[in-house]
C-alpha positions as CSV (number, residue, x, y, z in Angstrom):
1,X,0.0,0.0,0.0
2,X,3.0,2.5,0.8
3,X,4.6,1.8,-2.5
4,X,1.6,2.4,-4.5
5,X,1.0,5.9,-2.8
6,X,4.2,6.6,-3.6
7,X,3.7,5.8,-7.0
8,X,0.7,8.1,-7.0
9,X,2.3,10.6,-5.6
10,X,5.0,10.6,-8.2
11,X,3.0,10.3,-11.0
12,X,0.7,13.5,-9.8
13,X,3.6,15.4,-9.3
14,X,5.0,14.7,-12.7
15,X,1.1,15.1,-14.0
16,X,1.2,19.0,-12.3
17,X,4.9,19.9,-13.1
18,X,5.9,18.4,-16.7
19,X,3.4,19.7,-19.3
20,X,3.4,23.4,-19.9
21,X,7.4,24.9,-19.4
22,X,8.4,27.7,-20.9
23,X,12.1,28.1,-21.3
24,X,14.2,31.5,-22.2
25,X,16.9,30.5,-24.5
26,X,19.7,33.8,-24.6
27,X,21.6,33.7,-27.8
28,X,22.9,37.1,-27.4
29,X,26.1,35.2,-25.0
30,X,26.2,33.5,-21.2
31,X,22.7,33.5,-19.2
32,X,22.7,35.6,-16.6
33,X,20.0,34.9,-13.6
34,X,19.2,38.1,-12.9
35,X,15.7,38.8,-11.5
36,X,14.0,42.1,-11.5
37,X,12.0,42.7,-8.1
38,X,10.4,45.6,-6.2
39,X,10.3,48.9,-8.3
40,X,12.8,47.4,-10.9
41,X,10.3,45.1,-12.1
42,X,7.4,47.0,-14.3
43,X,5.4,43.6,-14.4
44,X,4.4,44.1,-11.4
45,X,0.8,44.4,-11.0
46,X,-2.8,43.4,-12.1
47,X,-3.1,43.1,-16.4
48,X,-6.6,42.9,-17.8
49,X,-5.8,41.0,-20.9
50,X,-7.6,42.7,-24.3
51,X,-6.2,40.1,-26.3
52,X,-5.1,36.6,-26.9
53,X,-2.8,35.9,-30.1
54,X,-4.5,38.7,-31.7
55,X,-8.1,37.9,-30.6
56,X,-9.9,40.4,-28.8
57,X,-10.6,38.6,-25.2
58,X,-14.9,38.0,-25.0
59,X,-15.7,41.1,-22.6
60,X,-18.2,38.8,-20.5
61,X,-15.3,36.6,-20.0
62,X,-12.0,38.9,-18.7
63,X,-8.7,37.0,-18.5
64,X,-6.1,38.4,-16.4
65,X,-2.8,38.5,-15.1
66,X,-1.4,39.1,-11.5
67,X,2.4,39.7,-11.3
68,X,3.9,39.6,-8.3
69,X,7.4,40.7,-6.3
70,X,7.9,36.9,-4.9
71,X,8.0,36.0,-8.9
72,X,4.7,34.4,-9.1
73,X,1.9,35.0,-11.7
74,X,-1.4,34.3,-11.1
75,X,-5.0,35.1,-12.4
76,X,-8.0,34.3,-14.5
77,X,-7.4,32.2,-17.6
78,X,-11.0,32.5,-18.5
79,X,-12.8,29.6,-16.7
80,X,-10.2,28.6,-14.4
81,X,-7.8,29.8,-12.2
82,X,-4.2,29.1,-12.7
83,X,-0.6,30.0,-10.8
84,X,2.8,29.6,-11.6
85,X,6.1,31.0,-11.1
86,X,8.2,33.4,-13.6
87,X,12.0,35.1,-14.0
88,X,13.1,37.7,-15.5
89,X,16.6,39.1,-17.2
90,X,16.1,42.2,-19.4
91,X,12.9,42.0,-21.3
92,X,13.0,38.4,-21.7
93,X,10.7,35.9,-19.1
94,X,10.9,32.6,-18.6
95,X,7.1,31.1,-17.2
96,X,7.7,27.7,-15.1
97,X,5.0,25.1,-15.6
98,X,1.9,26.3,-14.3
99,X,-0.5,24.6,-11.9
100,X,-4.7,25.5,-12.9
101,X,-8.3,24.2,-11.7
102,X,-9.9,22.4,-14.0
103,X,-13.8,23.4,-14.0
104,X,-15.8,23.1,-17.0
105,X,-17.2,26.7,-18.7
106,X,-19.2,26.8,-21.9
107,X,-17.5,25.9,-24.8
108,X,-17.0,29.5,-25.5
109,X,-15.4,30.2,-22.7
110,X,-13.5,26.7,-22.4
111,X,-11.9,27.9,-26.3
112,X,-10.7,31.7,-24.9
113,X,-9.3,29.3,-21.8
114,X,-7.1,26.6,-24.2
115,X,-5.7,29.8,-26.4
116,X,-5.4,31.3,-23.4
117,X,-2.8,28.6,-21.6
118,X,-1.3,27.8,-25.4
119,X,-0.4,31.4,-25.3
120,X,1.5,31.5,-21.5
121,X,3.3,28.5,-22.9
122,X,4.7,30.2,-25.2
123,X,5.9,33.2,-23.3
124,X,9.6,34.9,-24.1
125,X,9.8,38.3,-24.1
126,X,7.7,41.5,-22.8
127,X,7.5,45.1,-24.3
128,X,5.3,47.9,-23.4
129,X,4.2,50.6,-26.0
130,X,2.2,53.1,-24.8
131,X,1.6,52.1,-21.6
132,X,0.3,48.5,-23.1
133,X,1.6,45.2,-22.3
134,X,2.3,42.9,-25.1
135,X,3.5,39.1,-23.8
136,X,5.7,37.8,-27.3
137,X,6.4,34.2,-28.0
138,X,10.0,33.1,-29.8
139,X,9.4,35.3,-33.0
140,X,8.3,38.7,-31.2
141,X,4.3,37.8,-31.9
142,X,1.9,39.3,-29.5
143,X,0.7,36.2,-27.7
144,X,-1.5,38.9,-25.4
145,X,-1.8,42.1,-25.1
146,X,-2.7,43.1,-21.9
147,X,-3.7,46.5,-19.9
148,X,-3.0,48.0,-16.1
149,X,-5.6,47.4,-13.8
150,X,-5.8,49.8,-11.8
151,X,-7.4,49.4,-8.2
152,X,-10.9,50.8,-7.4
C-alpha cells in the first residue's frame, strides 16, 4: 500500500509539473540569472488581458494576469484559475510550468481558456508601447496584449 502511494504521488507530481514549461533560451552570449524585483520590475501588477494571439478577449469573459514581487503569476485564464512561477533578465521571461483548476465553462469560454494557456506556454519576451503590455512568443508575436488594472 505505501509503495503504491508513492507511486501516485510521483505520477501526480509529474502530471502538475511536466506539461506546460516555458524556457528563455539567450543567444545574445552567457545566461545571466538576474531577476528584477520591487520597483525594478514593471510587471508588477494586475493586467486585464484585451487580447489573446491577436483575438480580442470576450468582454463577459475577462482574462487576467497578477504579477507579483515573490515572482509568481497568477489570475484568471477565462474559466479557471491558474498560478505559476516566472524570471526575469532584461525584457525576456521565462514562465515555469503552471498549476490550474480544472472546472468546466461553456465551450466558448473553455476555447478563450485553451488559447489562453497555449499562449503562456509560449511566453519569451515583454514590451510595453504606450503604456500597453504585449507578452511575445519566440518570433516577437503578441501572444497577449494586456492592460493595467488599476485598483478601485
Amino acid at each position: 500500500m505505501i509503495h503504491s502511494n508513492k507511486l501516485i504521488t510521483a505520477f501526480s507530481l509529474l502530471l502538475l509539473f511536466g506539461c506546460g514549461h516555458s524556457t528563455l533560451t539567450n543567444t545574445e552570449g552567457p545566461t545571466t540569472k538576474v531577476s528584477q524585483q520591487g520597483a525594478d520590475n514593471p510587471l508588477l501588477g494586475t493586467w486585464q488581458v484585451e487580447a489573446i494571439q491577436g483575438e480580442k478577449v470576450l468582454a463577459s469573459i475577462p482574462a487576467h494576469f497578477i504579477f507579483s514581487d515573490n515572482q509568481s503569476v497568477s489570475g484568471s485564464a477565462s474559466c479557471n484559475n491558474f498560478t505559476t512561477r516566472y524570471a526575469l533578465v532584461n525584457n525576456h521571461i521565462t514562465i515555469s510550468p503552471t498549476a490550474i483548476t480544472r472546472k468546466m465553462c461553456s465551450p466558448v469560454i473553455m476555447t478563450q481558456e485553451n488559447n489562453f494557456l497555449t499562449a503562456l506556454a509560449n511566453i519569451k519576451r515583454y514590451r510595453f508601447e504606450k503604456g500597453t503590455l504585449y507578452l511575445l512568443d519566440k518570433n516577437n508575436s503578441a501572444v497577449f496584449k494586456a492592460s493595467r488594472k488599476t485598483e478601485k
